[in-house]
N, C-alpha and C positions, 0 to 999 in steps of 0.2 A: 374310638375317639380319633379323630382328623388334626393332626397338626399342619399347621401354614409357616412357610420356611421364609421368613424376611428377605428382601435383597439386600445385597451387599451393602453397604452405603458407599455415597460417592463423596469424593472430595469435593469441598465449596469451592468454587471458582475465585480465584484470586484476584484484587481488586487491582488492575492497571496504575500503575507509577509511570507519568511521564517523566522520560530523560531530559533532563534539560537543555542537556548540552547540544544535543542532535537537534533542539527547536531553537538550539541559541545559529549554531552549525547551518541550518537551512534559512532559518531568517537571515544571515549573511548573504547567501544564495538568491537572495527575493533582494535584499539591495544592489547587488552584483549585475541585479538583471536589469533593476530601474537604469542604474550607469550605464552601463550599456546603451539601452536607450534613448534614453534622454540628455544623458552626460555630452558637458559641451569640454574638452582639454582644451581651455586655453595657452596654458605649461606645459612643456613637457617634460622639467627636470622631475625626478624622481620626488623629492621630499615637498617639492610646489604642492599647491592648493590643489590642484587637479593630473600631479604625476604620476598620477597612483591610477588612472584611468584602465591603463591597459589591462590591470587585473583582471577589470572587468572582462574583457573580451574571450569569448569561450569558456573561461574556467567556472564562472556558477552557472552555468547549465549543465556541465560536468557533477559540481557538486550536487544540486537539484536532484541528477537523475542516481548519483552513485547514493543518497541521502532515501531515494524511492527504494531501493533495493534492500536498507537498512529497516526503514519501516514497513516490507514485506515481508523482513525475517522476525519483527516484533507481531504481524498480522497472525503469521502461522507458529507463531511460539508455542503453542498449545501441542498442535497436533506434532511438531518436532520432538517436542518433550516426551508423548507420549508415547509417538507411532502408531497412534487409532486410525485405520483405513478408514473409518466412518467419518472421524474430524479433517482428517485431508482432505476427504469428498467435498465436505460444509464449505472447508475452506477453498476449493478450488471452485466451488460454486460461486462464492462470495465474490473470488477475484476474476473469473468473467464476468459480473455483475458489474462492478466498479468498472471493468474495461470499456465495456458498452460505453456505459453513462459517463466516463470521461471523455472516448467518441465523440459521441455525440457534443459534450460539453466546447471539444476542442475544437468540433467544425461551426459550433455556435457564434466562438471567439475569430473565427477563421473569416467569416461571412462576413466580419465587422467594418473589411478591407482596410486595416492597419498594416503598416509595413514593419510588424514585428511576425518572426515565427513562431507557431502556438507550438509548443513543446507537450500539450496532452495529449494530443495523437498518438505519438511518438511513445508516452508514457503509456499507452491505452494497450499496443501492441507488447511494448516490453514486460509488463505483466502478465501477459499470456504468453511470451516464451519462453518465460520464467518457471512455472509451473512444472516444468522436466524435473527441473535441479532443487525443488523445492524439500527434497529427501537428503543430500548431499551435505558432508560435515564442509566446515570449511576450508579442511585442507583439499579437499575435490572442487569445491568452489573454484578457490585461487585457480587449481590446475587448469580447469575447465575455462576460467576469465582469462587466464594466459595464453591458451589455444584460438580462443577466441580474439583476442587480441594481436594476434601474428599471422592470422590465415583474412579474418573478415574485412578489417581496413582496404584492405590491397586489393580482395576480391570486389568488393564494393565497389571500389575506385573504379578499376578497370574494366568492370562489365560497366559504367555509367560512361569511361571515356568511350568506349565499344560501341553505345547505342547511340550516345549525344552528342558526341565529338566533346566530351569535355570532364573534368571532375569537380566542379567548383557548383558548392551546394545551388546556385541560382542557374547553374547550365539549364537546367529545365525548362526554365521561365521562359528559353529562346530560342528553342526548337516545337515543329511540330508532334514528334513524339516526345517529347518534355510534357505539354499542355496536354496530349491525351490522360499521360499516364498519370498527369495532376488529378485528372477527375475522376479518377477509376477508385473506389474505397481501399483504402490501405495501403497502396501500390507504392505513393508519395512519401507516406510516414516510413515503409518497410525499409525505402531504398534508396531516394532522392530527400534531398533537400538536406536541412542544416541537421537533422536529426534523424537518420539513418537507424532505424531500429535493429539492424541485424550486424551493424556494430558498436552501435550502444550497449547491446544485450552486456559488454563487457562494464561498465559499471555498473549496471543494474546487477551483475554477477557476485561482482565487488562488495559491494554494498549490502548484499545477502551474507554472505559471509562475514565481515565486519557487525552487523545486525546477529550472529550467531555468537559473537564473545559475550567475557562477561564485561562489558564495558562499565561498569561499575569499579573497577579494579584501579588504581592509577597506574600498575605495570601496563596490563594493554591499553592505559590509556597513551603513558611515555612511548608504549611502543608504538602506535598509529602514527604518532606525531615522528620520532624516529625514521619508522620504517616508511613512511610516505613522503618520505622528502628525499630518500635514497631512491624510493621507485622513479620520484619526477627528475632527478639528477638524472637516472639513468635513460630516461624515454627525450629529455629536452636536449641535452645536450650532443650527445649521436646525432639527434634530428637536425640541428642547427649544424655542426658542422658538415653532416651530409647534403643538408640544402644549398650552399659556400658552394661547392663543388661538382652540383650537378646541375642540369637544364632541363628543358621542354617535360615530357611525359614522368620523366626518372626523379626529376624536381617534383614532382604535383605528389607522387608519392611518399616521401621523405621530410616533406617541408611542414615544419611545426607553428604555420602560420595556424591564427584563432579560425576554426570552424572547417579545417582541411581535413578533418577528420583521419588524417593517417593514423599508424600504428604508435609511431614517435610523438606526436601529439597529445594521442588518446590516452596513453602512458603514462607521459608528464600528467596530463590534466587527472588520470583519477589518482597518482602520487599526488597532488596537492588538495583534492579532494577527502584523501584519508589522512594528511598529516594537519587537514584545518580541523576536521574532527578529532583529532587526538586532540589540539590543542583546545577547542571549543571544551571540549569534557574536562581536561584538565585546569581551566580557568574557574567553570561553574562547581565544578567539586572543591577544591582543595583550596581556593580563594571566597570564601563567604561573599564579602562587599563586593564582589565586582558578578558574581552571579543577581544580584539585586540590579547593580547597573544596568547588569544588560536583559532588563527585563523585557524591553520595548520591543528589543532583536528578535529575544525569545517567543515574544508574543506573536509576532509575525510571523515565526517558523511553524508554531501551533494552529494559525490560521493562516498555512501557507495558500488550501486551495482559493481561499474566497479573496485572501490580496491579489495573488495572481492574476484572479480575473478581471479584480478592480482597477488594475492597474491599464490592464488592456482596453477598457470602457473610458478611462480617463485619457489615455493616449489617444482611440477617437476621437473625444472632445477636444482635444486640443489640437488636432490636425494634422496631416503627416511631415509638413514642413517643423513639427517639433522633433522626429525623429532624424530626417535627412538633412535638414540645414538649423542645428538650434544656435538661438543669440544669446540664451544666457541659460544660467544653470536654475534661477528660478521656479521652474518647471520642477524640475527633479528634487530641490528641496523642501517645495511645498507638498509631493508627491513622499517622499518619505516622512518626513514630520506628520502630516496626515495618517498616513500607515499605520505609524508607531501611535501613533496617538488612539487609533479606533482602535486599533489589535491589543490595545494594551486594557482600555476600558472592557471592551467586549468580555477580553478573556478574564477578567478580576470579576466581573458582576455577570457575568454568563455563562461560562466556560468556553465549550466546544463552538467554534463558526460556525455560521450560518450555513456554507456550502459545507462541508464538514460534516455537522448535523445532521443535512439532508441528506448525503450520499451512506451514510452511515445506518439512515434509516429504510435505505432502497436498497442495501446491500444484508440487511440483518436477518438470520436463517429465522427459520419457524420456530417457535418453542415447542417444544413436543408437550403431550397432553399428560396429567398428571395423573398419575395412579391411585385408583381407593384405598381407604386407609384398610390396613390390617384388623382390627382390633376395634369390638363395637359395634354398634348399629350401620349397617353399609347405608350408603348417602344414597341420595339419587344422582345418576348422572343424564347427559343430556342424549334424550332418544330412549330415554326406559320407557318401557309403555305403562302409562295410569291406567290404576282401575278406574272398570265405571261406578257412578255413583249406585249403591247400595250393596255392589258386589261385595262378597265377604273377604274378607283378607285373613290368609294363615297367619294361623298364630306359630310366635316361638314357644319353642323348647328350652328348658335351662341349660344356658350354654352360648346363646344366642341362635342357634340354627333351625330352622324351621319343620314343622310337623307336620308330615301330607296328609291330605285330605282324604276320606275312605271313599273308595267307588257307591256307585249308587248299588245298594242290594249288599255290599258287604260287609261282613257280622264282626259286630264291635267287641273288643276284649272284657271280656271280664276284670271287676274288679278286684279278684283276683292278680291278676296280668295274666291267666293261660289264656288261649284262642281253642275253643272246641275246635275239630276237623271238619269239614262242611260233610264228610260224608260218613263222620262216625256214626256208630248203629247207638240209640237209647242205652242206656244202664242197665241192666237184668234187676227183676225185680229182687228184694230184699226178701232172704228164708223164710217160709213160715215156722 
């Protein structure tokens, strides 16, 4: 008798909890960027209607991308968990998929000839150079963002002052080999422009590691918010008195002016990038009513990609003289209020965006095929061959297992059960 040894079973797949605070966190980042944009400072005091502008300038694309590194360590949480070579395969599958089709997305946005920089390029490459360190706890993380943070800025710089005569992300735009290497695929996102992906890579590093706590916790939540406001003391301030003091070439490196992408900068900007998320987490968790407040915020961070791009179709529409010369801030709060308003409805009556959705649905692995049941009559499955009509079908055995068929010419058992020998000799006759 044949026994059949079950598989092991597997654990159910646990059903995704979004963090709030990280969609509260990023939808701040999708406001940061409209200012930016559109924001007219007519003030400049601090506490004025419009003193607060400068925030905008560099720091939520900082957050944005350190925000991307966070939900790439939510992406691979599985396969970190468990260390299955198979699920890191799926999952690095996934994220060259995504990288593609944000690609693509971002030269879609690019085409639209807005005088905004598309920041998905940018994101499209830093996913892919992501995937090294996708194994790394986060104390190799940090090491790893901090290497990168001290070597890549200055390297960056200096080969662009090298080729361009310059380091200032639009040098490009006004050289000959600037416009070549604008149209070479990648070249632009890797190297030039306001989003340098090979020194980005340093919050998208960030980010991954932060994305590896248990940010649930309000200790790492106090400490993000602690410890990121001591990293940006220590990356701003240095920067600023070194730039007081220095000129020409040695200035362009040090100076923590928004989008100069140095070391001092890039420091500052991902310390306030991880001290807004500590604080973001620790508003939505530990304050009930103001997590309800800031639903609208939220809801934008959950449909960051499809705002994003809306945003960029709407700045079309309205013309580039809304970005370069604006007259009033109208633009930008009908542009946010709209926002808040679709992202809000969207996500209460449909969940996940629309761009979201789709990318979610081009990026999602195959389901593997499901195995017969143990136990039972076995099913059909697809590609068994039918009989033809009137052929005879074996019968089962009690047991369920089937009983062969005798060859043609060979001799049936006795009711008995023996089987004569085919070649045994007759019986000898019986004594007289």
């Amino acid at each position: 008798m044949s026994t059949t040894t079950a598989p092991a079973p597997t654990l159910p797949k646990q059903k995704k909890v979004r963090i709030v605070g990280v969609d509260t966190a990023r939808g701040l980042a999708i406001l940061g960027m409209f200012v930016a944009h559109l924001g007219l400072e007519r003030s400049t005091e601090l506490f004025s209607t419009t003193g607060w502008f400068w925030i905008a300038d560099g720091r939520p694309s900082a957050l944005f991308a350190t925000l991307a590194g966070a939900g790439l360590a939510f992406m691979t949480k599985r396969a970190y968990a468990g260390g299955d070579p198979a699920e890191y395969r799926t999952q690095r599958i996934r994220l060259l998929k995504r990288s593609a089709i944000l690609l693509v997305l971002g030269w879609i946005l690019t085409a639209m000839g807005t005088p905004v920089a598309i920041i998905l390029g940018a994101y499209a490459l830093l996913f892919v150079l992501a995937i090294p360190f996708l194994r790394l706890r986060p104390t190799a993380l940090l090491a790893a963002a901090a290497a990168v943070a001290l070597v890549m800025p200055t390297l960056v710089l200096l080969t662009r002052h090298a080729v361009l005569g310059g380091t200032s992300p639009d040098v490009y735009a006004f050289t000959e080999v600037g416009q070549i290497a604008l149209i070479i695929p990648v070249v632009a996102d890797l190297w030039s422009g306001y989003y340098p992906a090979l020194s980005w890579l340093l919050y998208i590093l960030v980010g991954l590691a932060v994305g590896r706590m248990p940010l649930q916790r309000w200790t790492t939540q106090l400490g993000l918010l602690v410890g990121g406001a001591l990293v940006a003391a220590a990356g701003y301030l240095p920067g600023l008195a070194l730039e007081r003091s220095t000129t020409g070439l040695t200035q362009d490196l040090v100076t923590i002016e928004p989008h100069s992408n140095t070391s001092f900068e890039m420091i500052g900007n991902v310390g306030v990038a991880v001290a807004v998320l500590g604080l973001c987490l620790l508003l939505t968790t530990a304050v009930a009513p103001l997590r309800v407040i800031l639903t609208p915020v939220s809801a934008m961070g959950a449909l960051s990609l499809t705002v994003y791009s809306a945003h960029i179709v709407v700045i079309r529409m309205l013309g580039n003289e809304a970005v370069y010369n604006p007259t009033s801030n109208r633009p930008l709060i009908a542009l946010v209020v709209g926002s808040m308003v679709f992202a809000t409805v969207w996500q209460l009556t449909l969940g996940q965006g629309p761009l979201e959705r789709l990318l979610q649905r081009m990026i999602k692995p195959p389901q593997p095929p499901q195995a017969p049941p143990l136990s039972g009559q076995p099913q059909q499955w697809a590609g068994q061959q039918q009989p033809w009509p009137g052929q005879q079908q074996p019968q089962p055995w009690a047991g369920g297992q089937q009983q062969p068929q005798p060859w043609a010419g060979q001799q049936q058992p006795h009711p008995g059960g023996q089987v004569p020998h085919p070649t045994a000799y007759p019986p000898p006759p019986p004594p007289r």
